[in-house]
Phi, psi and omega in degrees: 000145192293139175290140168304153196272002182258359170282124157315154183292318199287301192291335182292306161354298181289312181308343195286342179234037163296091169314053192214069185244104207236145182203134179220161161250122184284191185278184168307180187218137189228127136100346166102033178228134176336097168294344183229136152295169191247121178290174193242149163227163198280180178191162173210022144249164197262143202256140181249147177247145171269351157227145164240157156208145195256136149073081177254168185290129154206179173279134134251158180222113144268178225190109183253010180287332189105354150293163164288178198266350200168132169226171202229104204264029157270009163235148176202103079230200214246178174234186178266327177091307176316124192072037213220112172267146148194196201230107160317136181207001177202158167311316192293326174281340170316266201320313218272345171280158176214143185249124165309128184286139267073335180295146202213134153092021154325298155302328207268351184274342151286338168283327186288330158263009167299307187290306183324148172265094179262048193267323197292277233237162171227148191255109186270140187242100190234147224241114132222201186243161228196121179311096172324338152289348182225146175241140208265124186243109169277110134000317187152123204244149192231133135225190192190139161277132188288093163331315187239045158222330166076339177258284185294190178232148167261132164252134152228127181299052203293099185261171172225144189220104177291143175303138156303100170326153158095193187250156172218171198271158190288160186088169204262061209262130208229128176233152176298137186216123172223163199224134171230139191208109156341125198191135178310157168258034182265331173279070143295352177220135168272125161265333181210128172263077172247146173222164178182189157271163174352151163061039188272344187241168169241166180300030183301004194217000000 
């Protein structure tokens, strides 16, 4: 996808080498909703969507312990969690998160599903770990109904990402980041997944 006219050459730049190109297939699915969360694979073509939205409202919650940032007791068997999208669709599944200690950004992330109608809306939750010196800001959520399930959805995550004020510490230190972001409630099965930097999509939206 063509980069918003408000990025700067310097921020497309930076984004351009945002190491972050991830695709997933979800799990089985009952009733017609994600039953698993989805684990991510690498890709290397650009995908195309029929909606965007720029700059969307969402939660971060990260996490520098080496725990995930948020896990979830609706699903079993359990997962690793790292690299992993799925979708909140009920109070029960609300109540079913859980944050590990250490997680930073707890509250404001209980208010966004607080605040959600999940009557409306549904809340995609997508988890990975991340380079401790830089903090990752998503851009622009994408979708499309999948042509070859006629049921589910593609979803993409466009991030951008910036240096971390301060000093940061030596080694190659990774902390876990998940992002929760508002998506009609007509998307109940994720089929395909990708996130990355700019232009992981073309301009069709």
């Amino acid at each position: 996808m063509v980069p918003d006219d408000n990025i700067s050459p310097s921020r497309r730049q930076l984004l351009g080498g945002l190491a972050v190109m991830l695709s997933g297939v979800s799990g089985c699915t009952t009733g017609g909703r994600q039953a698993t969360p989805s684990p991510t694979i690498a890709i290397t073509e650009r995908r195309s969507f029929s909606t965007c939205v720029n700059m969307p409202t969402t939660a971060k919650l990260t996490n520098a312990t080496g725990e995930p940032a948020i896990r979830s007791s609706a699903y079993s068997p359990p997962m690793d969690w790292e690299r992993t999208n799925w979708l909140v669709t009920s109070t029960n599944e609300q109540e079913a998160l859980e944050y590990p200690t250490g997680t930073t950004g707890v509250e404001n992330a209980r208010q966004f599903l607080d605040a959600t109608d999940l009557s409306a809306q549904n809340v995609l939750i997508y988890q990975q770990t991340f380079d401790s010196c830089r903090s990752l800001q998503l851009e622009q959520l994408m979708w499309k109904q999948d042509e070859r399930t006629g049921g589910g959805f593609e979803i993409g995550m466009e991030y951008s990402y910036d240096e971390k004020d301060g000093s940061c510490p030596d080694g190659d230190t990774k902390y876990w980041i998940a992002t929760m972001v508002r998506v009609p409630d007509e998307i109940e099965e994720i089929t395909r997944f990708t996130a990355g930097g700019v232009e992981i999509g073309r301009s069709d939206c």
